[in-house]
C-alpha positions as a printed Julia matrix, in Angstrom:
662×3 Matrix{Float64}:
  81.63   48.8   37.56
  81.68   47.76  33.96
  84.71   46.07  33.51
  87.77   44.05  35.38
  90.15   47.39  35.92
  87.03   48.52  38.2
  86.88   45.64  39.83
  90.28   45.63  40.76
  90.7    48.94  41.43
  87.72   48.56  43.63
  88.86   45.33  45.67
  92.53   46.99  45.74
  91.08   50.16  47.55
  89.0    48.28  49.78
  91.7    45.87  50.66
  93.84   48.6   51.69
  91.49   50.45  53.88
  90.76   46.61  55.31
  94.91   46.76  56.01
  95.16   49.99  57.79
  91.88   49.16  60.27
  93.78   45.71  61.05
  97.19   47.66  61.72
  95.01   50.54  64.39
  93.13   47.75  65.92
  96.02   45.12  66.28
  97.76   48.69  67.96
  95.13   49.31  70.05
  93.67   45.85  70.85
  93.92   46.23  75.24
  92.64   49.84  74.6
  89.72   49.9   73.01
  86.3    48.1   74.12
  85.1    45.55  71.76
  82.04   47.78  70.72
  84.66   50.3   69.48
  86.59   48.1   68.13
  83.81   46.99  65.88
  82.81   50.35  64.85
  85.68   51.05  63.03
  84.82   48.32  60.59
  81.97   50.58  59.59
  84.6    52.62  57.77
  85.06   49.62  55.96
  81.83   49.17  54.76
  81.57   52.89  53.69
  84.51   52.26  51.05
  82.86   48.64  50.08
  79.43   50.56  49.52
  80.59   53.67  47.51
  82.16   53.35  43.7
  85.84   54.22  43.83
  86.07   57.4   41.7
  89.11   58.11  39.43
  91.76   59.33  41.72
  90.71   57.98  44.77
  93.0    56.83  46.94
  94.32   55.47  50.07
  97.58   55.8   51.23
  98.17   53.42  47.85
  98.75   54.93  44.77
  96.14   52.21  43.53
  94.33   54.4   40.55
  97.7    54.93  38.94
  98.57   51.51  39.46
  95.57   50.01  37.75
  95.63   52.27  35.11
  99.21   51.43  34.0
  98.52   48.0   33.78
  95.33   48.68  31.86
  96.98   50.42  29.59
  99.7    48.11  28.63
  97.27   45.12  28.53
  94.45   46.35  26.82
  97.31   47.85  23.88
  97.46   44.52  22.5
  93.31   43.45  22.7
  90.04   45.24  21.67
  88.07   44.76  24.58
  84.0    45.35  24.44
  84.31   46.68  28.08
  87.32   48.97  28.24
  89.63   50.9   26.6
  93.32   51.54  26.23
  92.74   55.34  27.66
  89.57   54.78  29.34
  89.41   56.45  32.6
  88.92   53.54  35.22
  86.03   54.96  37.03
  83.56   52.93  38.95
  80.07   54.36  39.19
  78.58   51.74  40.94
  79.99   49.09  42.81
  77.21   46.27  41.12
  79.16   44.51  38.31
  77.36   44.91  35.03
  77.85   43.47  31.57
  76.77   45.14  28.51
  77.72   43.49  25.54
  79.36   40.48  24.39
  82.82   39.56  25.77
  85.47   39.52  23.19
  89.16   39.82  25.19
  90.44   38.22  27.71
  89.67   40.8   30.09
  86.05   40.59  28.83
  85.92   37.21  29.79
  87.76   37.55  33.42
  85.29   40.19  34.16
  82.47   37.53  32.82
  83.93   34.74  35.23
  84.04   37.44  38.38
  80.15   37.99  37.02
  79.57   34.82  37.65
  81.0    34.69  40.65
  79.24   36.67  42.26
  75.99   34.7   41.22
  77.46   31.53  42.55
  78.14   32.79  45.67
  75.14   34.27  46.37
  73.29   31.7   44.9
  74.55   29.2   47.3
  74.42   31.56  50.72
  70.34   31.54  49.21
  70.31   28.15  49.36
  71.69   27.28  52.5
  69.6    29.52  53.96
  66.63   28.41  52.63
  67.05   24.98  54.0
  68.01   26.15  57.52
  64.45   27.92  57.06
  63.19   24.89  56.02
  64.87   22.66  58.23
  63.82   24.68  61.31
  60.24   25.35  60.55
  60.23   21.4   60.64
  61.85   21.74  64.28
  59.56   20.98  67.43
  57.97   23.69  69.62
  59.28   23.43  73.6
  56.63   24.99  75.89
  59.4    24.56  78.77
  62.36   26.19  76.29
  59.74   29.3   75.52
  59.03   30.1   78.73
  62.86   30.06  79.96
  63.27   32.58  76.74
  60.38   34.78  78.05
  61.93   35.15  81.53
  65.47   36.07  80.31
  63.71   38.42  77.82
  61.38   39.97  80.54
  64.34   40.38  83.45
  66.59   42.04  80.74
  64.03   44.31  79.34
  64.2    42.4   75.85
  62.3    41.27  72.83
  61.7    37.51  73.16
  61.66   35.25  70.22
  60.2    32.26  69.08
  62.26   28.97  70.04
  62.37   25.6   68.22
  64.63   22.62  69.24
  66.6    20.43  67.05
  68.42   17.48  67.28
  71.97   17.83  66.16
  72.47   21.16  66.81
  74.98   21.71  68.88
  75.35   25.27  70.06
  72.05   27.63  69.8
  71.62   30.37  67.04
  69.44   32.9   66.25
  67.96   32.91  62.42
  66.35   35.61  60.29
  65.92   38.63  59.96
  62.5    39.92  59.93
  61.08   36.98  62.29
  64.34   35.39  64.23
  63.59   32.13  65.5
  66.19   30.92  68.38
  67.0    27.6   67.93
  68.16   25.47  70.96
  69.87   22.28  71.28
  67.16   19.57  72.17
  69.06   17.25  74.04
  70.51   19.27  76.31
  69.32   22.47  78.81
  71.11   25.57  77.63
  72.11   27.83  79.78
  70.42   31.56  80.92
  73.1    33.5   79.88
  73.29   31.69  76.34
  69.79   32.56  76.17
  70.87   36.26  77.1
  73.3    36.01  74.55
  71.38   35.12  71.69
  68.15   37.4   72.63
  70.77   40.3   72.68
  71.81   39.55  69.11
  68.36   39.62  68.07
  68.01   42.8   69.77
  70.77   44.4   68.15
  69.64   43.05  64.57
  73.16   41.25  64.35
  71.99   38.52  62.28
  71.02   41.15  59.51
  74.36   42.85  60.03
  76.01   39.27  59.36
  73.43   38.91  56.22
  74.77   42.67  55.02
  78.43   41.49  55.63
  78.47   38.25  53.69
  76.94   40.24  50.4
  79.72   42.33  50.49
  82.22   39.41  51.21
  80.29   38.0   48.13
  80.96   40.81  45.72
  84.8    40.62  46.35
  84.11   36.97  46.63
  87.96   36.34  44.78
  90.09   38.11  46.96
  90.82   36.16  49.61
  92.29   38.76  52.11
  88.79   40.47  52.27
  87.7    36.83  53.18
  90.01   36.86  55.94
  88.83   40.44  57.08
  84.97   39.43  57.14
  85.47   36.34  59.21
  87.46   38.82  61.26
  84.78   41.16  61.85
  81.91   38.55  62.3
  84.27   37.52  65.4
  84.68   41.3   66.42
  80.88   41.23  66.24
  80.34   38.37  68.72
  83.45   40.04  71.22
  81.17   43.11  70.68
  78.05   41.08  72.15
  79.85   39.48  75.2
  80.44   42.83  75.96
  76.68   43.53  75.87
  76.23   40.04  78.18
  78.78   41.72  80.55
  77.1    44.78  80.95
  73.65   43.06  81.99
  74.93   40.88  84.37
  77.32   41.15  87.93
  79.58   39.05  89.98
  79.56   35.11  89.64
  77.26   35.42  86.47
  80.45   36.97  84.78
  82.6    34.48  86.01
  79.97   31.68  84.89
  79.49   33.24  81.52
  83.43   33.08  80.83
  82.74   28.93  81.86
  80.41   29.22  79.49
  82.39   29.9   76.48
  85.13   27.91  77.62
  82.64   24.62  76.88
  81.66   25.34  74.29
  85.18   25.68  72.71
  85.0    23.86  69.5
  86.67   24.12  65.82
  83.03   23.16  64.49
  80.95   25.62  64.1
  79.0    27.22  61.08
  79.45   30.64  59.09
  75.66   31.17  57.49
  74.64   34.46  56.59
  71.15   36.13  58.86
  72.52   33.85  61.34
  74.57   34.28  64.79
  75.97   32.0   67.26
  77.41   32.04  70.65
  80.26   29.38  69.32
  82.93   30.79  66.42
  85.81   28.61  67.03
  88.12   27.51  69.8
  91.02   30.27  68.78
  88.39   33.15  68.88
  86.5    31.88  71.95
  89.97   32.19  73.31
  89.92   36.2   72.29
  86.81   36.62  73.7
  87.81   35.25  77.02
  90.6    37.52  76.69
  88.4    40.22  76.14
  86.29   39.61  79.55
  88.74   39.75  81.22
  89.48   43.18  80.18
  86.08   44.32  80.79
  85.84   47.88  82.29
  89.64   48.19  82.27
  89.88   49.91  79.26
  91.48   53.85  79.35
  88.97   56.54  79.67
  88.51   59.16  77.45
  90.04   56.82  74.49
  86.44   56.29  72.6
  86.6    59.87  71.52
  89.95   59.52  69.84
  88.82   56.47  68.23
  85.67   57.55  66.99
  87.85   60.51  65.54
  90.26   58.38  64.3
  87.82   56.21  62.35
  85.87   59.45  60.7
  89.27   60.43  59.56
  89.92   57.26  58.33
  86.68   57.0   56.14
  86.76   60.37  54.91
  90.32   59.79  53.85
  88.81   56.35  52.22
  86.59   58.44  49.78
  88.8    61.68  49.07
  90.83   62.28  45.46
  94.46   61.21  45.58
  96.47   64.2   45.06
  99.97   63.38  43.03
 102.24   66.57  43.64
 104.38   67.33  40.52
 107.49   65.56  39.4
 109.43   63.43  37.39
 106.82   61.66  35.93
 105.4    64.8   34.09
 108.33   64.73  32.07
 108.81   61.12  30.78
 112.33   60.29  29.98
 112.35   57.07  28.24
 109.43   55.55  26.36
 108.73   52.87  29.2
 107.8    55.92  31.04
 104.97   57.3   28.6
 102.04   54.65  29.87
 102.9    55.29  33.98
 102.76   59.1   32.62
  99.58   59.02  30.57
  98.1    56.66  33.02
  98.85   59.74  36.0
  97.68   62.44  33.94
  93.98   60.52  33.53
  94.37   60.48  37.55
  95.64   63.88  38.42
  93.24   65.95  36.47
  92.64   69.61  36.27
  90.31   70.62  38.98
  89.96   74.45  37.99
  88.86   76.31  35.57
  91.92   78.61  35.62
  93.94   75.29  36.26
  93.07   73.78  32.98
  93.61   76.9   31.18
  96.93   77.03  32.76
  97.68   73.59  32.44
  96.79   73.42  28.7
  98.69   76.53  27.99
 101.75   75.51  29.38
 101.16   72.05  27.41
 101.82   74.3   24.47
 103.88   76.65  25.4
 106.38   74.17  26.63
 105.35   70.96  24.07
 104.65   69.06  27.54
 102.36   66.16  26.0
 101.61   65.4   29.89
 100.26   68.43  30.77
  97.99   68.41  27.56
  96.74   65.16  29.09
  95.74   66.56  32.41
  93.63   69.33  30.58
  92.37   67.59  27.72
  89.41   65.14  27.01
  90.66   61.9   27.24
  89.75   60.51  23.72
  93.06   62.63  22.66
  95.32   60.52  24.84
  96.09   58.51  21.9
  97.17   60.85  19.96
  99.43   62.77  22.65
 100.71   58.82  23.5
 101.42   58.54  19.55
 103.17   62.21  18.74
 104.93   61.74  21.86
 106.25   58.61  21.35
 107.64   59.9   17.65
 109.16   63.32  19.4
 112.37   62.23  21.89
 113.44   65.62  22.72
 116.54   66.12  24.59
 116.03   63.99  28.06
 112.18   64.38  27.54
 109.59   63.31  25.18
 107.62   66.07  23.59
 104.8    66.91  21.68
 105.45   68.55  17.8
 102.17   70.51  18.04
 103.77   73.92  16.43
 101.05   76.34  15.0
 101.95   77.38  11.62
 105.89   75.99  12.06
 106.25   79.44  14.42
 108.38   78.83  17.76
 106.82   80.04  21.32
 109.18   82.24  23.13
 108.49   80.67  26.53
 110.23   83.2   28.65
 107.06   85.6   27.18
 104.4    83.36  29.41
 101.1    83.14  28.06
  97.99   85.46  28.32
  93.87   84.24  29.39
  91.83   86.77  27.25
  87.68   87.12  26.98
  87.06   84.48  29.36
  83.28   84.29  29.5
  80.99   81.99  30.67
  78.22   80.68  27.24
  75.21   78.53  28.11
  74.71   76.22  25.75
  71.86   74.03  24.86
  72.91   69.72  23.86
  75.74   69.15  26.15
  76.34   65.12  26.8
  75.23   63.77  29.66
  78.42   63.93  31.33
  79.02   67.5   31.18
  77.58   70.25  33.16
  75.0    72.5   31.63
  77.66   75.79  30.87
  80.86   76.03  28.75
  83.63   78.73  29.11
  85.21   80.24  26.06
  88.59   82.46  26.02
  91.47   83.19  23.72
  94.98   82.02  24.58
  97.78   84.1   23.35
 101.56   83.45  22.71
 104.05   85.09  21.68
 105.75   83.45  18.4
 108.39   84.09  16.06
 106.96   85.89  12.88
 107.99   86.89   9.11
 109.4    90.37  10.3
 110.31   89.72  14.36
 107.7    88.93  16.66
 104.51   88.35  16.37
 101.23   87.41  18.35
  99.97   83.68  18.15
  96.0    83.49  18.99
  94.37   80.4   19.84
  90.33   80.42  20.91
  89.33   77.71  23.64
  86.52   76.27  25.21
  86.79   75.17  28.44
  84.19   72.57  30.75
  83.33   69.99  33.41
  82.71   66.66  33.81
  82.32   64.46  36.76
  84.58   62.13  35.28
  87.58   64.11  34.04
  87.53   67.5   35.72
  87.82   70.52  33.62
  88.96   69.61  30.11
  90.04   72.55  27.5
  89.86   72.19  23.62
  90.68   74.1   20.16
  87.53   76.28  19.46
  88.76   77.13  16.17
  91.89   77.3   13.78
  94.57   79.79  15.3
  95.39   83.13  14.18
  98.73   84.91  13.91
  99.34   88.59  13.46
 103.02   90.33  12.9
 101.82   92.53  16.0
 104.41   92.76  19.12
 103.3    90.19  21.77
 104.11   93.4   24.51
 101.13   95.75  22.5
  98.3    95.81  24.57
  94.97   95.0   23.34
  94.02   98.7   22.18
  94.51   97.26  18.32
  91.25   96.07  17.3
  92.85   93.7   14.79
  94.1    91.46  17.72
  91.18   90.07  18.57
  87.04   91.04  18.89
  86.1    92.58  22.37
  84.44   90.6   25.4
  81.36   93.07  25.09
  80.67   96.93  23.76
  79.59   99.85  25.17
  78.06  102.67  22.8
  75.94  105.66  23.17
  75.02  108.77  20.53
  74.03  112.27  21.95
  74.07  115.68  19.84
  77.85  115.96  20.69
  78.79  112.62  18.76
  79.0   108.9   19.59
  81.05  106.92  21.72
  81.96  103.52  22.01
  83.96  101.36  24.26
  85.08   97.99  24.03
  85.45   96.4   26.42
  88.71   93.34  26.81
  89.56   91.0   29.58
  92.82   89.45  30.57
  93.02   87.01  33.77
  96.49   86.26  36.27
  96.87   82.66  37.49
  98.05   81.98  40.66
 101.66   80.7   41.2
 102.33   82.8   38.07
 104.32   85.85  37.73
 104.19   87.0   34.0
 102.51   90.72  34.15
  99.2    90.91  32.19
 102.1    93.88  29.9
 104.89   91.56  29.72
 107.69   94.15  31.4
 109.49   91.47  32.01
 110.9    88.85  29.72
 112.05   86.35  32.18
 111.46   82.47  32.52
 108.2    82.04  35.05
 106.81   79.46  36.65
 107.29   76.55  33.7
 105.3    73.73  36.02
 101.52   73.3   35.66
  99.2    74.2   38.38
  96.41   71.77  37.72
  94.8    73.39  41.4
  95.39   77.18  40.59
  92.63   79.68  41.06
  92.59   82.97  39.25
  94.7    85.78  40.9
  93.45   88.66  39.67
  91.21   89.91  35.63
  91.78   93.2   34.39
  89.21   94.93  32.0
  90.59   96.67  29.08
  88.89   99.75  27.62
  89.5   101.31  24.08
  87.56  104.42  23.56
  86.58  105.81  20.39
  84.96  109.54  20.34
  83.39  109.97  16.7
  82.5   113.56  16.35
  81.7   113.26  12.82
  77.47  114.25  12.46
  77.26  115.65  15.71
  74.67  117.84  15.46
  75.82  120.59  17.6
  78.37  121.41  15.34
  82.19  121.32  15.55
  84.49  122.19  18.85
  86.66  125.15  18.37
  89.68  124.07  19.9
  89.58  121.25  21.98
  87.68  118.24  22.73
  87.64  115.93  25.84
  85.89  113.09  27.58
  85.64  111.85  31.12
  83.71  108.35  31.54
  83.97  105.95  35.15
  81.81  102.78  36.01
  78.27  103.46  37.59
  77.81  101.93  40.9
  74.68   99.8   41.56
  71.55  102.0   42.32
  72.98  104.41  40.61
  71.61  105.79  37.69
  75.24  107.59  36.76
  79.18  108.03  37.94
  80.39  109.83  40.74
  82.28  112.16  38.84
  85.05  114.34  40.54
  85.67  118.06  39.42
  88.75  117.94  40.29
  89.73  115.01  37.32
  88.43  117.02  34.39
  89.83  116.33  31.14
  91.81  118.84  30.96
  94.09  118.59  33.81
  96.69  116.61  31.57
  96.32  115.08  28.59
  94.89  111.7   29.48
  94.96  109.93  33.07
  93.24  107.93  35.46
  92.22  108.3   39.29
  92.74  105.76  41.68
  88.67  105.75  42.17
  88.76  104.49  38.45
  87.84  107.34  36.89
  89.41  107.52  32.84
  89.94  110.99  31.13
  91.64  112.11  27.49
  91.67  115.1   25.43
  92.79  116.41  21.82
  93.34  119.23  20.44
  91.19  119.69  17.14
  94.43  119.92  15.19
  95.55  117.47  16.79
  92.28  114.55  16.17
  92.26  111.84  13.35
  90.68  113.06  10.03
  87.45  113.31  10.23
  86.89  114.33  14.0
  87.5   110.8   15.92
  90.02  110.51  18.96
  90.91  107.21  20.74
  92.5   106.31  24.03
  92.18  103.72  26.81
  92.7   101.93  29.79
  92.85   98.79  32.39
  92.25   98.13  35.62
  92.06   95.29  37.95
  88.1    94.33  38.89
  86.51   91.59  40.96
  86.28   88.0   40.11
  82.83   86.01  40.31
  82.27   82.18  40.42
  84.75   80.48  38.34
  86.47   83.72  37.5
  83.96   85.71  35.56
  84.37   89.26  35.3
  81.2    91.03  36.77
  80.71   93.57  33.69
  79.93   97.25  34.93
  78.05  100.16  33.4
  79.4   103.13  32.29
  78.93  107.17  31.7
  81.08  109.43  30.51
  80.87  113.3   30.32
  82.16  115.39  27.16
  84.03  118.39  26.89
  83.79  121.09  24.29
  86.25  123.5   24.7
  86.9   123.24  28.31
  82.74  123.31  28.66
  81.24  120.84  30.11
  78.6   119.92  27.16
  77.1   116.63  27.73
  76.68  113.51  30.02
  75.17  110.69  28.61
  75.23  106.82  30.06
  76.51  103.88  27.61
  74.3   100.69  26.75
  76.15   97.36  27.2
  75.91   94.91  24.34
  77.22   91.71  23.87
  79.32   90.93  21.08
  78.43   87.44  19.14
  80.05   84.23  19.69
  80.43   83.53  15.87
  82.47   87.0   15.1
  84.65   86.86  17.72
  87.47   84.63  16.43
């Protein structure tokens, strides 16, 4: 974390994963055996461990929270450490300073710093002079030997054992050599002994030592102080348990005497450290607890352990805010808690962000531009928005060339291709997606066709962002035209080939459906559709658009006579051409297509454009790879000469240059 808003959105998160453990255990405290009981806290310490991520959540709407508050306080300060629209988005949960402090959040985040040093510096120091202060204890040949036999009848690791005056319940201490330390004026018990050697066995005081760093990074919230001490109690239930298990009878009975004398409000909390004693209240739990001892329902460790996996994985997953209100701010109060859920809720699809941005145009929804746009243009959507009260909503005044979008006409995906490019930042993956959105706008003479060229990418910390490629284009050409008109826009890839009968070409045009959308890739229908974004939405369906030009001009074999046709289809892998049917020759009808995919036209030679060419076209509906790209086939085609079969030739695919296309 680099600044406060981690911090707190860190410590909030935690905290409220700390709540809902305390709420299942408190329900299930007479069902569940104190070694279960303590497992869920690992849960816990998988959400204290790992970074909270922008958007994650639980049960709390925490991200947005923190972010709404960031950005109202950090309007009026220019922090070294964050930003007004700076994604709050912990990689790391080790505090780091990396420049001067200048605000006042700079220097809160300096103090918690600091903190954190203090608080570690003094669990070092106390620990160190335990260390010291027992390797200046005596040696007890009698003590070691009593150690030794509990260790040998249990089947356990003994320990080293030093007596001290003044101590007044034993303790183990370390972690990579424990020493037990007994009281020297008095004979401790067997089962204390038992007690102590299991901790060691179980490497509890390292699991205390492990605890009380964590409790040290959060070391100003005081709840999470509350929930340590909590689970270093949980931890010594947990090990009575253990004590229970190894012994029968009386020595159960005896070990609950046990505890009961040594019920004291004095005892110490040092970190690498465990001890039998934790308080007169707790001991009072733990008695509690033996007396439940094998009582406990079976089959209920299963549904815990469940439980608790549920519980972390829920700990760690993206918050997921469903659409609403607050993507169409009202009042200008509203704007930050909008912004501030738009840098939470991002796009996390490719075809989401293209929808998403799309509809941020189409409909001037400044939020939705937010989901799908870097975040460094927050301030300007925050700053046109703010100027642009529209009706009950504020609005973005982004209009292209002062031309209105006829909404009802949707939007359309076209040439979405995948480009590799070299220099991406850091933060971005190594590919880039371009495509051309198109609109439908009002124009000089009726309608016309608004084209705007994107680039679309990933990073891990805001999802798939889209952004202007280049300056828009408009054309006085019907929005409803297909894409047959080469002066709408430069094709996705062409197809030529040149035999003695002429040359043809194809080019070759893509179009892509969104999920949850229902505007037809032909616009038949001129009705509203689906006006909210769909951040989540995968692509429904691409099409591939042909145009086909036939140049007979220079053929060498001469001229046709009367007619002139051409049947082409997509060559299936292996293959080395189409699996052309007789039966859809050219001149059947006039033009057509099978349902295998096969295209066919024909022209009379009266009937061709001056100087021998002849166009047509087609579509069709083809498979989707990856993120949506559209596996490009190969093509043949066949040509007629006067109902004679004449030719068959296969076309080479080349791609068409990124710097012509717009």
């Amino acid at each position: 974390m680099t600044n406060i808003w981690g911090f707190l959105l860190q410590t909030l998160t935690v905290s409220g994963v700390a709540f809902v453990l305390l709420i299942i255990k408190r329900l299930l405290r007479d069902k569940v055996s104190p070694d279960m009981q303590y497992v869920f806290w690992l849960a816990l310490a998988v959400r204290m461990l790992l970074p909270v991520r922008a958007g994650v959540s639980i049960l709390f709407s925490f991200p947005v929270w923190v972010e709404t508050l960031k950005a109202k306080t950090e309007r009026a300060l220019s922090s070294a450490y964050s930003g007004m629209y700076e994604l709050v988005d912990n990689r790391h949960v080790l505090p780091v300073c990396d420049a001067p402090p200048v605000s006042v959040t700079d220097w809160l985040f300096v103090i918690y710093v600091a903190g954190i040093a203090v608080v570690l510096l003094g669990y070092a120091l106390a620990y160190m002079s335990l260390r010291i202060a027992i390797a200046r204890a005596d040696e007890d040949v009698g003590q070691q030997a009593r150690a030794d036999a509990v260790a040998e009848r249990y089947g356990l690791h003994t320990v080293r054992v030093r007596v001290a005056k003044g101590i007044r319940t034993p303790f183990v201490c370390g972690v990579l050599s424990p020493v037990l330390v007994l009281p020297k004026d008095r004979v401790t018990d067997g089962l204390v002994i038992l007690h102590e050697l299991l901790h060691r066995e179980h490497h509890d005081p390292a699991k205390s030592m492990c605890w009380c760093v964590l409790r040290a990074l959060h070391w100003c919230n005081p709840f999470l102080w509350y929930v340590v001490n909590r689970i270093e109690n949980d931890l010594e239930t947990c090990n009575d348990q253990r004590v229970l298990a190894c012994v029968e009878g009386e020595q159960r009975r005896a070990y609950g005497n046990t505890l009961l004398s040594m019920a004291t409000n004095r005892y110490a909390r040092m970190p690498g450290t465990s001890s039998i004693s934790n308080g007169r209240k707790n001991i009072a739990r733990r008695i509690e607890a033996i007396v439940r001892f094998k009582t406990y329902p079976k089959g209920v460790t299963f549904a815990l352990v469940c439980i608790a996996l549920v519980l972390g994985s829920a700990s760690v997953r993206g918050e997921t805010l469903a659409s609403g209100d607050w993507q169409h701010p009202k009042e200008a109060d509203e704007l930050d808690a909008s912004l501030a859920k738009s840098r939470v809720r991002r796009a996390t699809t490719l075809a989401g962000a293209l929808d998403t941005f799309a509809k941020g145009l189409l409909f001037q929804n400044g939020i939705y531009l937010a989901m799908a746009s870097p975040l460094e243009q927050q301030a300007k959507l925050y700053e046109t928005m703010q100027d642009n009260p529209k009706g009950s909503a504020y609005l973005v005044d982004w209009i292209f060339q002062d031309r209105a979008f006829d909404q009802s006409a949707g939007y359309r995906i076209c040439n979405l291709r995948a480009v590799k490019k070299a220099g991406l930042k850091w933060r971005q993956v190594g590919i880039e997606y371009e495509a051309a959105l198109m609109f439908s706008v009002a124009g000089d003479n009726g309608e016309a066709t608004l084209m705007l060229p994107v680039r679309v990418w990933r990073t891990p910390r805001e999802g798939w962002v889209v952004e202007r490629a280049g300056e828009e284009k408009i054309l006085d050409v019907p929005y409803q035209m297909n894409l047959l008109d080469r002066s709408m826009l430069a094709p996705l890839c062409r197809y030529d080939a040149s035999c003695d009968y002429g040359t043809v070409e194809i080019d070759a045009f893509s179009t892509h459906e969104v999920e949850g959308n229902t505007w037809g890739v032909w616009n038949f229908w001129d009705s509203v559709d689906n006006s909210a974004a769909l951040p989540d939405a995968e692509f429904k369906y691409g099409n591939l658009i042909h145009q086909v030009v036939y140049d007979t001009r220079g053929a060498k074999a001469g001229a046709p006579k009367q007619w002139i046709g051409m049947m082409y289809d997509v060559i299936p892998d292996g293959e080395t051409s189409p699996p052309y049917v007789d039966e859809y020759r050219p001149f059947c009808s006039e033009a057509g297509g099978s349902s295998e995919g096969c295209e066919w036209f024909n022209a009379s030679v009266d009937n061709m454009e001056p100087y021998g060419v002849v166009r047509s076209g087609g579509a069709g509906q083809v498979e989707l790879e990856g993120n949506g790209e559209i596996r490009l086939p190969n093509y043949g085609a066949r040509i007629y000469w006067d109902n004679e079969l004449v030719d068959e030739i296969r076309l080479d695919r080349r791609e068409v240059p990124y710097d012509i296309r717009w």
